[in-house]
LOPATI-82015 format. One record per atom (N, C-alpha, C): residue in three letters; y, x, z. Coordinates in steps of 0.1 Angstrom, whole numbers, plus 5000, padded with zeros to 4 digits. Each point is the difference from the previous one (the first is absolute). Example, Ala and Ser with C-alpha at 12.3 -4.5 7.8 and 13.67 -1.06 7.14 Angstrom:
2
ALA494351325078 ALA501249915000 ALA501250095000 SER501149964993 SER501150095000 SER501149925008 
This chain:
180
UNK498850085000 UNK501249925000 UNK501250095000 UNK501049984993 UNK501250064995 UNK501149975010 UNK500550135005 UNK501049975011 UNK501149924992 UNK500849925010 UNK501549904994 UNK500750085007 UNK501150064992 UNK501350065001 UNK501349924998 UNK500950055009 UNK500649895003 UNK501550004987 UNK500649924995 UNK500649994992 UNK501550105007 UNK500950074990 UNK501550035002 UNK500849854994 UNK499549954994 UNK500649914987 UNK500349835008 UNK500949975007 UNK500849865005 UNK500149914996 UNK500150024986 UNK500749914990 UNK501250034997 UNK500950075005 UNK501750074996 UNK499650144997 UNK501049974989 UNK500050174992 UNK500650095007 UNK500750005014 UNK501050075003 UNK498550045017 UNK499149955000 UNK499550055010 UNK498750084996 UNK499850004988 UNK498950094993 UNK500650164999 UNK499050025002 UNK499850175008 UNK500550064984 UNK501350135007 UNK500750104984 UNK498650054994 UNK498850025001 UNK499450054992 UNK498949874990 UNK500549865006 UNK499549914987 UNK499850024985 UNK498849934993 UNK500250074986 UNK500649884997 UNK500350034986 UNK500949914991 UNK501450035003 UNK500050105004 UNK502250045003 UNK499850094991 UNK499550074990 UNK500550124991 UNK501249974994 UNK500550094998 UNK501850024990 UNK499349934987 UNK500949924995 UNK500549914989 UNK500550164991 UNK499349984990 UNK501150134986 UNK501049864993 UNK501050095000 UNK501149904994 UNK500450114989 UNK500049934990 UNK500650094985 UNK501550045003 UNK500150074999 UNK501950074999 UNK500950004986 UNK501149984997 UNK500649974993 UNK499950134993 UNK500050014989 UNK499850084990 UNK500950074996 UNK501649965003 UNK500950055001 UNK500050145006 UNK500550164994 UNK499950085012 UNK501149985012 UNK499350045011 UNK500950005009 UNK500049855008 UNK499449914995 UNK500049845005 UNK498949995010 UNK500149955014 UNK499049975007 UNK499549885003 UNK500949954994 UNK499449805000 UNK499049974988 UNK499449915010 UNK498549934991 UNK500049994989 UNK499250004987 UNK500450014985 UNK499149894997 UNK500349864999 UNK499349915001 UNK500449914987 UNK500950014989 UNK500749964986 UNK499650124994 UNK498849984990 UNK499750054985 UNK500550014989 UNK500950084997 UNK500350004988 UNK499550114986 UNK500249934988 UNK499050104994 UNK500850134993 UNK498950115001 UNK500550184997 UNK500549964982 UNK499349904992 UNK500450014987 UNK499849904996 UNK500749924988 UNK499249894996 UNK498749964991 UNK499749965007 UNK498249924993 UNK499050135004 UNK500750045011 UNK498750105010 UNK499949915017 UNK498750075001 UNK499649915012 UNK499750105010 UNK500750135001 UNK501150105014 UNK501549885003 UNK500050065012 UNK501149925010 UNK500350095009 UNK501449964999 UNK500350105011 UNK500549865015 UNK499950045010 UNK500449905010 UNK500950025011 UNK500949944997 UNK502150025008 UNK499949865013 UNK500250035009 UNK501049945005 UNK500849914996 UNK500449885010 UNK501349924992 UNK501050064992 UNK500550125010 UNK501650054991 UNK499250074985 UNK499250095003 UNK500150094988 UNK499249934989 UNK499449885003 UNK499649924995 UNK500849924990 UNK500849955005 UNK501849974997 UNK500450144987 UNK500250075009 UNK500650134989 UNK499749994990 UNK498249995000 UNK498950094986 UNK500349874994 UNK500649875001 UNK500149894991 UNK501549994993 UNK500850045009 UNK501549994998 UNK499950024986 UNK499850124996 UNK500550044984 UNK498349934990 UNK499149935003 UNK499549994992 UNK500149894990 UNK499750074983 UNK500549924995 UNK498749884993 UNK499749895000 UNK498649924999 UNK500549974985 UNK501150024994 UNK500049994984 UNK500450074987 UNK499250125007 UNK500550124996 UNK498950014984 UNK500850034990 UNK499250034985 UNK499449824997 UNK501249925003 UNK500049904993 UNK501049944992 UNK500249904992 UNK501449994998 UNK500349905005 UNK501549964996 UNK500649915009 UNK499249884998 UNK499449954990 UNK499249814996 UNK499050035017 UNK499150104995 UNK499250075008 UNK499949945013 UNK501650135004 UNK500149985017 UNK500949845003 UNK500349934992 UNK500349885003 UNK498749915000 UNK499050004991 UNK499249955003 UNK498750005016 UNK500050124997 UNK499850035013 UNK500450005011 UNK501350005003 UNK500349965011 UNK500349875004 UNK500349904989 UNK499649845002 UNK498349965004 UNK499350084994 UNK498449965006 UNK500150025014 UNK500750115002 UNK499350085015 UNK501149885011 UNK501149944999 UNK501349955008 UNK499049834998 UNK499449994990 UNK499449814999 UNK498850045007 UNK499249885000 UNK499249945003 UNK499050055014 UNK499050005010 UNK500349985014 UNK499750115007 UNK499650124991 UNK500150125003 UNK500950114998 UNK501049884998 UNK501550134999 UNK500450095012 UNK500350104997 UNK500450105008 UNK501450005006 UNK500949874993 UNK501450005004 UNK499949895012 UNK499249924997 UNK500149885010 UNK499250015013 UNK498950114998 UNK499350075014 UNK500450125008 UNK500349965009 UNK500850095010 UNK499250075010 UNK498749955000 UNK499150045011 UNK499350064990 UNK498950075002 UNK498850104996 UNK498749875000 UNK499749944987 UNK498649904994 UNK500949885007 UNK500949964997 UNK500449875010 UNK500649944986 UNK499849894992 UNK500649984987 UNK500949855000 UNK500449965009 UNK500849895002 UNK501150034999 UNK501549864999 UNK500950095003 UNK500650035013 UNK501350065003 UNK500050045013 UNK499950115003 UNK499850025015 UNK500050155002 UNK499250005009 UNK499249905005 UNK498949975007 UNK500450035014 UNK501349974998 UNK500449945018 UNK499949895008 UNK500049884991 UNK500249875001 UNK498049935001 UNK499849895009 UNK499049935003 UNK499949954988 UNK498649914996 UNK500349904989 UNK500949885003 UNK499949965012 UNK501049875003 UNK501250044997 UNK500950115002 UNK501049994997 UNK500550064983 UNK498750074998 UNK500049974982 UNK500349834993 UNK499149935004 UNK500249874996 UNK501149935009 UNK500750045009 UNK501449965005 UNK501250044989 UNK500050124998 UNK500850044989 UNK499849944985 UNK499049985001 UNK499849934985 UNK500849785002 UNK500049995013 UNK500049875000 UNK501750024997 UNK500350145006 UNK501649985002 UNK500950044983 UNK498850054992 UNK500650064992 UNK500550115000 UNK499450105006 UNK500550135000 UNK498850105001 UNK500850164995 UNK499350094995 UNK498850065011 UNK499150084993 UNK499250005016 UNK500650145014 UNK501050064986 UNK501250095011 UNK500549945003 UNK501149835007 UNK500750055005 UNK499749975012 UNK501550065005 UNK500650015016 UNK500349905004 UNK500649985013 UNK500149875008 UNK501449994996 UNK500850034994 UNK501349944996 UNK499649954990 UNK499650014990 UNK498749904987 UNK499749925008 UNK499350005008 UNK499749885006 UNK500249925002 UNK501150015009 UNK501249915008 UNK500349924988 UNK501050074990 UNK499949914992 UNK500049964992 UNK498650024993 UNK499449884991 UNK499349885011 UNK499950075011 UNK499549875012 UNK501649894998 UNK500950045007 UNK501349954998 UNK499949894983 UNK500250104991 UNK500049924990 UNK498949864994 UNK498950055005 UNK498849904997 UNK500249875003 UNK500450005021 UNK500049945008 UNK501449934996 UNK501250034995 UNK500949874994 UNK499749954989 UNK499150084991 UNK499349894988 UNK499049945006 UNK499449985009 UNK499049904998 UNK500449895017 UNK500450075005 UNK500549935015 UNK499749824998 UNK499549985009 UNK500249814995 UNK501249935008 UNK500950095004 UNK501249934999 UNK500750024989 UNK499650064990 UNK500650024986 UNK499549924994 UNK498950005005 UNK498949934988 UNK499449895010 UNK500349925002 UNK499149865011 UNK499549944996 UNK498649935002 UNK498949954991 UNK499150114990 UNK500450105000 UNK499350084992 UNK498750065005 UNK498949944998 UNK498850085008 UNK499950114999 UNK500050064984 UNK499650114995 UNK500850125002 UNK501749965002 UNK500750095007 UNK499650025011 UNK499749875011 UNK500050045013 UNK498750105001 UNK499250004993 UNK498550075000 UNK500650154995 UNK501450004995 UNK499750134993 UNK500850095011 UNK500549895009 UNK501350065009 UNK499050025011 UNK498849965004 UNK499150055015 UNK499450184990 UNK499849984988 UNK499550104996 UNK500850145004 UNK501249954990 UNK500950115001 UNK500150075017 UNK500849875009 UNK499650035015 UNK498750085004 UNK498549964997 UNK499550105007 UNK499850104993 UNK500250064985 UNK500550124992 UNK500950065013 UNK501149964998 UNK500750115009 UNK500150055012 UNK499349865009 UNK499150055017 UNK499250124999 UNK498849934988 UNK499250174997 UNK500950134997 UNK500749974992 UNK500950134997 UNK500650075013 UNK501149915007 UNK500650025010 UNK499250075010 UNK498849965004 UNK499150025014 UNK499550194991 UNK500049984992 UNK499050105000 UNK501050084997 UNK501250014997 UNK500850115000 UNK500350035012 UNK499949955013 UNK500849985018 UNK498450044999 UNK499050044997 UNK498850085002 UNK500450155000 UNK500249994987 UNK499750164995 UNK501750055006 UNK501049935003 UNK500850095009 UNK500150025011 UNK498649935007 UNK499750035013 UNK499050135000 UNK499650014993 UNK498650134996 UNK501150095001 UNK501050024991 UNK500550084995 UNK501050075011 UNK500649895013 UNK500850025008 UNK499050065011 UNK498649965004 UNK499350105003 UNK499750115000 
């Protein structure tokens, strides 16, 4: 019969004994840049239509794109055509702000308050002075003291209202985060 040894292990990570396995050092790639000691986690490529990469950091990452030119040894029909493919349809690169995120926006916003903005008529940038008012504006076209008897106004005027509650509340969110 096999002696039972008694466990180091609690259930908290913070009372397991410094020689636990599964702590080895993480390798983290370095920026490729010389002289750079931040993580090099943005690939970009050594040449075109080769599959070497070199891998930068945000900034130098930034840099190695600044001057690149994506319509270079075309002509103008060319690079107009091309760059209308690449700005349309749902994989454009002008309208995605986040990294695989293809909506528009900037992927700060909930869906509710995507479809708030849409009820108010407005872009999916804007700011709470956009807000205000097209809220303002909506709410004297459809108000049913302008319009009395009107169902469809009154239906369009609870809309508009809770459009700009959502709007409202979740902005008095994220300036609470932020004031934290």
């Amino acid at each position: 019969m096999a002696k039972a040894t008694r466990s180091d292990d609690w259930g908290f990570p913070r009372w397991r004994p410094y020689g636990a396995k599964g702590r080895e050092a993480v390798r983290i790639r370095l920026c490729d840049r010389e002289g750079c000691n931040e993580p090099g986690d943005r690939p970009a490529p050594k040449a075109p239509n080769m599959p070497d990469r070199w891998y930068f950091c945000v900034t130098h990452a930034g840099e190695y794109n600044r001057n690149w030119n994506y319509f270079a040894g075309l002509t103008a029909e060319e690079a107009a055509r091309q760059a209308a493919e690449a700005e349309g349809g749902p994989t454009a690169y002008r309208s995605s702000a986040h990294y695989q995120w293809g909506g528009p926006g900037d992927g700060s916003r909930s869906r509710d308050e995507m479809f708030a903005l849409d009820v108010l008529e407005l872009d999916p940038d804007a700011d709470g002075v956009a807000v205000k008012a097209a809220y303002r504006r909506l709410a004297k076209e459809v108000h049913p003291d302008v319009k009395p008897g009107d169902k469809a106004a009154a239906m369009r005027f609870q809309q508009v209202q809770t459009a700009y509650e959502v709007l409202r509340k979740a902005e008095e969110r994220r300036e609470a985060v932020n004031a934290a």
